[in-house]
FITIMAR-469930 format. One record per residue: residue number from 1; residue in three letters; x, y, z of N, C-alpha, C in turn. Coordinates in steps of 0.1 Angstrom, whole numbers, plus 5000, padded with zeros to 4 digits. Layout:
N
ATOM    n  res   nxx   nyy   nzz  caxx  cayy  cazz   cxx   cyy   czz
ATOM  NUM  Ala     X     Y     Z     X     Y     Z     X     Y     Z
...
This chain:
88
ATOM    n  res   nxx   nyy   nzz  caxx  cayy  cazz   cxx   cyy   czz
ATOM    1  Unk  5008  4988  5000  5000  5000  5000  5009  5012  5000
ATOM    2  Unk  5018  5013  5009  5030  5023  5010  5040  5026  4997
ATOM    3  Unk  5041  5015  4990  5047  5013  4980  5034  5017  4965
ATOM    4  Unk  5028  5014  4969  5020  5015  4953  5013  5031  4954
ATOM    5  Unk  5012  5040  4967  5006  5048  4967  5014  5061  4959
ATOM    6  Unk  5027  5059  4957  5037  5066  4951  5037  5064  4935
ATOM    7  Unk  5030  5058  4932  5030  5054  4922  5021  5060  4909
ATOM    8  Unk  5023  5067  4902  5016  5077  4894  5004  5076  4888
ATOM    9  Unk  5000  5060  4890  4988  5056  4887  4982  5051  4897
ATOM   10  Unk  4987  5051  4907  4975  5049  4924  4967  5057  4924
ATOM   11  Unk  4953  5055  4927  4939  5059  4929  4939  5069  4938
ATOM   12  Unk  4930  5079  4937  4928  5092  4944  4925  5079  4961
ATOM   13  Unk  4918  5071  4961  4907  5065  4972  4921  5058  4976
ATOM   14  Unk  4932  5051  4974  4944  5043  4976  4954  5055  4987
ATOM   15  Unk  4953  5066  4978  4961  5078  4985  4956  5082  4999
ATOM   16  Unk  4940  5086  5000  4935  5091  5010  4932  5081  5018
ATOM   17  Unk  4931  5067  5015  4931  5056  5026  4948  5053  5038
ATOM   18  Unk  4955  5059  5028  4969  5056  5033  4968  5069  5045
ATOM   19  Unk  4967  5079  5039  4967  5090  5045  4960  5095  5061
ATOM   20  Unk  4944  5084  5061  4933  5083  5070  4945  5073  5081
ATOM   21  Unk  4950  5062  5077  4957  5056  5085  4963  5062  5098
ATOM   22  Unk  4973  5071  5091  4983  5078  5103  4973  5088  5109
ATOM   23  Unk  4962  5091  5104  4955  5099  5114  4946  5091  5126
ATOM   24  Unk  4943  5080  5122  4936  5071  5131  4947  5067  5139
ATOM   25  Unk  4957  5069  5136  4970  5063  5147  4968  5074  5159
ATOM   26  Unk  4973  5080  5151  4971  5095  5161  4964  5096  5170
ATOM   27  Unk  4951  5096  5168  4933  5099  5169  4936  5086  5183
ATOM   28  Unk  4938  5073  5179  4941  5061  5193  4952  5064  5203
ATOM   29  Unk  4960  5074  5200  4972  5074  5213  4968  5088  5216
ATOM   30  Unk  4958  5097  5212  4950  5111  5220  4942  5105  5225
ATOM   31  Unk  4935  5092  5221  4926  5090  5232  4930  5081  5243
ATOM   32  Unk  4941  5073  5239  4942  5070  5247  4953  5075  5258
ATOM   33  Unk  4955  5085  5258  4960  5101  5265  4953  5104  5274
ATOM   34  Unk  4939  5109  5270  4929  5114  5271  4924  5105  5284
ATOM   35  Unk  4922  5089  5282  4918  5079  5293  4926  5075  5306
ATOM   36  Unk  4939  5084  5303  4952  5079  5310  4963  5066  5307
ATOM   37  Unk  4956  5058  5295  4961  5043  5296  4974  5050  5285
ATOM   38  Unk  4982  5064  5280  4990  5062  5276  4998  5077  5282
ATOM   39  Unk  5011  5069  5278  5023  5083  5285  5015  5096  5280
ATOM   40  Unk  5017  5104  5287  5017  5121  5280  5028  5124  5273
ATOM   41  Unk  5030  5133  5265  5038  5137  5251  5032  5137  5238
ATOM   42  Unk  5042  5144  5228  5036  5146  5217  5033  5134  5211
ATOM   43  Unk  5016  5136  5207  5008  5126  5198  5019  5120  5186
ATOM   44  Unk  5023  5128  5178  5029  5120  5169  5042  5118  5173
ATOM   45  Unk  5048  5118  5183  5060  5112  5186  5058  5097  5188
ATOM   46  Unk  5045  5096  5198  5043  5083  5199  5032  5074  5191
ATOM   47  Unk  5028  5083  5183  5020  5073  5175  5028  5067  5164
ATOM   48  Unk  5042  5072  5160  5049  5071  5147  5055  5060  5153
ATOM   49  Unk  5062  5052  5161  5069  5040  5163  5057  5028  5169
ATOM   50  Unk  5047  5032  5168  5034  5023  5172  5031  5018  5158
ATOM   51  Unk  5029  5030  5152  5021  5028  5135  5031  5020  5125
ATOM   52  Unk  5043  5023  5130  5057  5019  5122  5057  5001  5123
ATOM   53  Unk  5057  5001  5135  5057  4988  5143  5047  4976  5138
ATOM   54  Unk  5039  4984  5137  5024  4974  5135  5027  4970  5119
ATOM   55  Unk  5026  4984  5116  5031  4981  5095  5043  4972  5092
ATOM   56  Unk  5052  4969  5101  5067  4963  5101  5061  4949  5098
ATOM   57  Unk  5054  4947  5112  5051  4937  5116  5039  4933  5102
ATOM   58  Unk  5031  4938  5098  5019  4931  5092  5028  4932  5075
ATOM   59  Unk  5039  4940  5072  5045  4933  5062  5053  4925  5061
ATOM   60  Unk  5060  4917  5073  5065  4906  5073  5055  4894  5073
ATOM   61  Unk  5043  4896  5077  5030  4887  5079  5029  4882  5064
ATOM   62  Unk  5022  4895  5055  5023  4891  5038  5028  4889  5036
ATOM   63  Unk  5042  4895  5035  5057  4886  5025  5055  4873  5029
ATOM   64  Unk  5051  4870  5041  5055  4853  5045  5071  4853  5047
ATOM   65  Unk  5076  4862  5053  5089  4865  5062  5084  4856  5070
ATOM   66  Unk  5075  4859  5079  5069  4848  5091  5059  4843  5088
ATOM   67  Unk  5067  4825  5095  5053  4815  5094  5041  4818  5099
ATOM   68  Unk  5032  4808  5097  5017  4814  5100  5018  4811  5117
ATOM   69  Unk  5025  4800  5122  5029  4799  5138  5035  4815  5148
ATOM   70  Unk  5045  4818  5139  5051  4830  5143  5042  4843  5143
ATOM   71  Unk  5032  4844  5131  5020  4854  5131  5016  4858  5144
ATOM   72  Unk  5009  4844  5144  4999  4839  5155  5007  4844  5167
ATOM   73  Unk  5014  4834  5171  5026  4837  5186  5029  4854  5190
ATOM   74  Unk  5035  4860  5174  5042  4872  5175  5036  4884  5179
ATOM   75  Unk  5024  4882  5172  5014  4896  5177  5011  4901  5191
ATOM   76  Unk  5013  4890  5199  5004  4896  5211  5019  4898  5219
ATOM   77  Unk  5032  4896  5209  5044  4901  5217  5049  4914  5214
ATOM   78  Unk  5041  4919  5201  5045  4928  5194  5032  4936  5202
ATOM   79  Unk  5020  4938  5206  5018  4943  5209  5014  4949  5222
ATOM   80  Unk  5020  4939  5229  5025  4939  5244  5035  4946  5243
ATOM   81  Unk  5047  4947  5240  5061  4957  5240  5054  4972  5234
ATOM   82  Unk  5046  4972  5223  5039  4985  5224  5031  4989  5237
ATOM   83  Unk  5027  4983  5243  5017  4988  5253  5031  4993  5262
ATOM   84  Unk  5041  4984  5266  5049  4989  5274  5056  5004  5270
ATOM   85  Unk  5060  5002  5261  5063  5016  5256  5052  5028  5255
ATOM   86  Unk  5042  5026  5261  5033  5036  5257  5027  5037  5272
ATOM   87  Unk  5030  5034  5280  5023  5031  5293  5028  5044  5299
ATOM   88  Unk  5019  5049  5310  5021  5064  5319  5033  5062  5326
């Protein structure tokens, strides 16, 4: 998606989907600011190694870098060490 949106024939709807992304990142670590369940600091400091993370992770998932075992297992480690990092 990151890759094709650069691309001179990607879709008006391809662009602004990409684009909605990082703001829904955002929009989850204000609120979850807002509830206390994350550190205070700038929104996009911490949303950009969350959103990074997750995309890391779900493009090794498609390439099939990682087995469908590792998927499964890896996620709730991958997003356990985000919570730690994001915690008050």
């Amino acid at each position: 998606m990151y890759t094709v949106k650069h691309d001179p024939a990607a879709s008006e709807a391809l662009i602004k989907a990409a684009q909605r992304l990082g703001v829904m990142a955002e929009e989850v670590v204000a609120q979850g600011q807002r509830d206390g369940e994350v550190r205070e600091g700038p929104v996009d400091g911490i949303a950009l190694p969350v959103f990074t993370t997750l995309h890391g992770f779900a493009s090794f998932a498609m390439s099939r870098v990682l087995s469908a075992e590792e998927v499964a297992s890896g996620l709730d480690a991958v997003i356990a060490y985000m919570l730690r990092g994001c915690a008050p």
